[in-house]
C-alpha positions in Angstrom: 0.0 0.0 0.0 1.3 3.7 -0.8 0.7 6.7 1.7 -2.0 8.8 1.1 0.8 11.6 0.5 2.6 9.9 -2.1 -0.7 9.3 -4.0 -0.8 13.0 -4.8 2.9 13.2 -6.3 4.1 13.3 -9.6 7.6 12.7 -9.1 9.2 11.6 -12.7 6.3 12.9 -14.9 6.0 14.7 -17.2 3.0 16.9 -18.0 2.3 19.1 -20.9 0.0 21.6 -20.5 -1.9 23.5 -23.9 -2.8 27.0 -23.0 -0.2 27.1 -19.9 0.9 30.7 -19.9 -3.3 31.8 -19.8 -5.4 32.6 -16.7 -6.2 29.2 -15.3 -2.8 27.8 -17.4 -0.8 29.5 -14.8 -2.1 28.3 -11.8 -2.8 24.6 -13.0 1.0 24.4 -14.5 2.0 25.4 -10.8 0.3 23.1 -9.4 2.1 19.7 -11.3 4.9 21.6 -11.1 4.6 21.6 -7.1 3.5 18.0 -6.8 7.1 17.0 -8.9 6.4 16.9 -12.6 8.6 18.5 -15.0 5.6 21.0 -16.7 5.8 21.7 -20.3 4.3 25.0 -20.7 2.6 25.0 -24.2 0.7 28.0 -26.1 1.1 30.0 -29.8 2.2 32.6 -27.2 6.2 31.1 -27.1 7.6 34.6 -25.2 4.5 34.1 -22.3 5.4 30.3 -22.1 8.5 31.1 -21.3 8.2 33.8 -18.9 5.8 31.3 -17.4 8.3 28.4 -17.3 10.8 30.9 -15.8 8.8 32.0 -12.7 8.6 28.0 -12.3 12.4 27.5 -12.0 12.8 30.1 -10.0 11.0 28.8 -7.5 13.0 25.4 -7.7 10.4 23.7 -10.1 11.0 22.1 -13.2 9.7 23.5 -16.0 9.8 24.2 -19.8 8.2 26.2 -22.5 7.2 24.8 -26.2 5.3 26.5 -29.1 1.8 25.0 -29.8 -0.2 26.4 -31.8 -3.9 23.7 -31.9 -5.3 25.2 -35.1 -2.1 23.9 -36.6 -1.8 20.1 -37.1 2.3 20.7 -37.7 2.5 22.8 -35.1 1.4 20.2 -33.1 3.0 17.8 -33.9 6.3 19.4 -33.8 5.6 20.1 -30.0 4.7 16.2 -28.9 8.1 15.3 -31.2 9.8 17.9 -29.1 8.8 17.0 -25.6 9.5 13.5 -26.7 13.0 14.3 -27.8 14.1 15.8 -25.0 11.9 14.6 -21.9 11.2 11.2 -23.1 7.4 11.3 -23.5 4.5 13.1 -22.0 2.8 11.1 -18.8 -0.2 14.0 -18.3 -1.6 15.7 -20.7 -3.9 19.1 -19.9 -6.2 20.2 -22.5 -6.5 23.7 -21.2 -6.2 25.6 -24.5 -9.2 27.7 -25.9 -9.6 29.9 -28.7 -12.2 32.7 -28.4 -14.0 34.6 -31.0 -17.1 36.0 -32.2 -19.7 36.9 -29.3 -23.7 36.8 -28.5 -26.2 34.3 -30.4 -27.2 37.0 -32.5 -23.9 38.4 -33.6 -21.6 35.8 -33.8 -20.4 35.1 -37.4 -19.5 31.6 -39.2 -16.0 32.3 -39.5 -15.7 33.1 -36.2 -17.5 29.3 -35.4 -15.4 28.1 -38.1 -12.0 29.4 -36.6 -13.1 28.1 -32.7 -13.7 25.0 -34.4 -10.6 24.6 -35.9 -8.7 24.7 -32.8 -11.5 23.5 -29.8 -12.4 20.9 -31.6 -10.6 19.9 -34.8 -7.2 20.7 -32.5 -8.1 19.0 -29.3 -9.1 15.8 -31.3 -5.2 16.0 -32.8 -3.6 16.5 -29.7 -5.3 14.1 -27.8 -5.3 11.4 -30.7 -1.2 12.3 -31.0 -0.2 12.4 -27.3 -2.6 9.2 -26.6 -0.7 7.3 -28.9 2.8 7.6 -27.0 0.8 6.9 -24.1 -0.3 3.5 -25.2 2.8 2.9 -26.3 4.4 4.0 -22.5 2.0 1.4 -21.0 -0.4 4.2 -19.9 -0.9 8.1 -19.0 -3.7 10.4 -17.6 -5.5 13.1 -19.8 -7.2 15.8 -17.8 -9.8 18.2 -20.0 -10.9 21.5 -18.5 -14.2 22.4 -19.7 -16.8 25.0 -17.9 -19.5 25.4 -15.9 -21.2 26.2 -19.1 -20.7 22.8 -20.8 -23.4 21.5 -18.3 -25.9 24.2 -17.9 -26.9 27.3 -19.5 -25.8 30.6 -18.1 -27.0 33.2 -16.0 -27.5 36.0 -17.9 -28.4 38.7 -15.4 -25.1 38.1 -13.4 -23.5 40.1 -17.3 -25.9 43.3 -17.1 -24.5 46.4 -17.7 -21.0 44.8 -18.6 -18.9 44.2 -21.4 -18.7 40.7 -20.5 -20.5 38.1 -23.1 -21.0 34.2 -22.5 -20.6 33.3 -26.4 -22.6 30.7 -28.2 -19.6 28.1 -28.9 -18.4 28.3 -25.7 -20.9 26.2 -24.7 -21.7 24.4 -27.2 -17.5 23.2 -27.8 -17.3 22.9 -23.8 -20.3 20.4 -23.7 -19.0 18.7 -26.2 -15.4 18.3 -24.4 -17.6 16.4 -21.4 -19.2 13.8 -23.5 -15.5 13.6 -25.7 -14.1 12.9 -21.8 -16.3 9.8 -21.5 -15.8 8.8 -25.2 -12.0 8.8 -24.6 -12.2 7.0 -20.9 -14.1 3.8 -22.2 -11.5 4.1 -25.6 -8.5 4.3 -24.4 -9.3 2.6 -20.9 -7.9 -0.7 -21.7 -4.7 0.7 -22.3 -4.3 2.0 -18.9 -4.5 5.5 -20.0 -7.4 7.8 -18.1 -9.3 10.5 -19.6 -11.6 12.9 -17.1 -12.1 16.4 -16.7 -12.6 19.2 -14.6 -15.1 21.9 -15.1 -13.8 25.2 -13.6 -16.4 27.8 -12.4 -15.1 31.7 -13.0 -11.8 33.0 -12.1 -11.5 36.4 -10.1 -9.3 38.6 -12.0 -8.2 42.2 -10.9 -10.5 43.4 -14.2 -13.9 42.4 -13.9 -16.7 45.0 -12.9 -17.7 45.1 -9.4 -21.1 44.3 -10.1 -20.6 41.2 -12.2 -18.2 40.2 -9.1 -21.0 40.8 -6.8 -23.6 39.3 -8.9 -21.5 36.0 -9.4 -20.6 36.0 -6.0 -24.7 35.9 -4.6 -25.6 33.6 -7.9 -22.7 30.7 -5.8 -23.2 28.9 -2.2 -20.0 29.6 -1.5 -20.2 33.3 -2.0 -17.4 34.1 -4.4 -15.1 33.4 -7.8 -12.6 31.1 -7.8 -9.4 31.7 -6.6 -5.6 31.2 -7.9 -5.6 27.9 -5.3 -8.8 26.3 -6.4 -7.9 24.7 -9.7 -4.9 23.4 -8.7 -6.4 20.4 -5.9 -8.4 19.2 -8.4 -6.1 19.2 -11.6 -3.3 17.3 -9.0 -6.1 14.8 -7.9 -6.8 13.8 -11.5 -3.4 13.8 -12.8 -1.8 11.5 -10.3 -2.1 7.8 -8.6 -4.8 9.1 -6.3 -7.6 9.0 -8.6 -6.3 5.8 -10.4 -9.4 4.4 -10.2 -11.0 7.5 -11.5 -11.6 7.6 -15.1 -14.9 9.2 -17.5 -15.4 11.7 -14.4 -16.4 15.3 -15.2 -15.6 17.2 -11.8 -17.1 20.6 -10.8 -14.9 22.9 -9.4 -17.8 25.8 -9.3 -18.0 27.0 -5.6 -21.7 25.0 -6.1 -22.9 27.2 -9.0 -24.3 24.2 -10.6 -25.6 22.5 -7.7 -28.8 25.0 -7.3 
């Protein structure tokens, strides 16, 4: 039997996380960097990766930045070959990337549903499909999508008013998709030892958003609040390592119990 401590580590992994240098990227790429893995920090955004990744080591952590751009099927590509190279293959993989554009139902454009597509859907498919297949190969690996509140119920309008703030149409639509992909993926690539769940994130406080969509949100959740830098990071570590090794097609809210009334 293991300690219930050493469940939670990740000593000798490593992880590669898409979107790592973004707002929940950071924190989640700090957290399997804390727990032991070697984090690849992975976005279009190379200099932000970077800086990201150098924070990391600076706190003792091991970490690296690679390009990845998931509307680009090379792009990707060339980033699992990398990782591979040099780290010798990828034990967790975070799907945290997300490309946003276009806004409301009314307004939203088919390019814009087009170009999400390309890299929410079309990309995530490729990176999964190409990491998963080193995995099988490694005799096994966790895959950890982050998906949204909004991928499981429709949102609260009113909490918006009199903001700039807009919950677009394919958010939800590519996020809800992600949840059922999660459960596809767990019973597929189950037998080869490799888990697929998923963590649905409720919103993150950031030192920009209105006061009255902060207060709104805040009395729309039991727990009276946004999320915090800290809340992400339990749940990404849980998923990720031998503690939930029994855990596999399991989409966990992290929502402060938005969803739950």
């Amino acid at each position: 039997m293991t300690h219930i401590t050493d469940m939670f580590r990740l000593d000798g992994n490593v992880a590669l996380v898409s979107g790592g240098a973004g707002l929940y990227g950071r924190h989640i790429c700090r957290a399997l960097a804390e727990a032991g893995a070697h984090v690849v920090i992975a976005s279009r955004d190379l200099d932000a990766c970077d800086a990201a990744a150098a924070t990391l080591v600076a706190d003792g952590l091991a970490a690296t930045a690679t390009r990845l751009d998931q509307g680009d099927a090379d792009s990707i590509s060339e980033a699992c070959d990398t990782v591979t190279a040099e780290l010798g293959g990828i034990d967790i993989l975070i799907n945290n990337a997300v490309y946003r554009r276009g806004g409301a139902m009314l307004t939203v454009e088919s390019d814009d549903l087009r170009a999400t597509a390309e890299v929410n859907y079309v990309g995530l498919m490729q990176i999964t499909r190409r990491v998963a297949e080193q995995m099988v190969e490694r005799g096994g690996g966790s895959i950890v999508n982050v998906a949204s509140i909004y991928g499981v119920v429709g949102p609260q309008f009113a909490v918006y008013e009199g903001t700039d703030i807009v919950s677009p149409a394919f958010y939800a639509f590519e996020k809800g998709g992600m949840i059922n992909l999660t459960r596809h993926l767990a019973a597929y690539y189950g037998p080869s030892g490799i888990r697929v769940n998923c963590v649905s994130p409720g919103g993150l406080a950031t030192p920009d958003q209105p006061e009255s969509f902060v207060a709104a949100y805040s009395q729309r959740t039991p727990l009276g609040r946004l999320a915090g830098p800290d809340d992400i990071k339990g749940p990404i570590v849980f998923l990720s390592s031998p503690a939930a090794s029994y855990v596999n097609g399991v989409n966990l809210m992290v929502d402060g119990g938005w969803t739950a009334v």
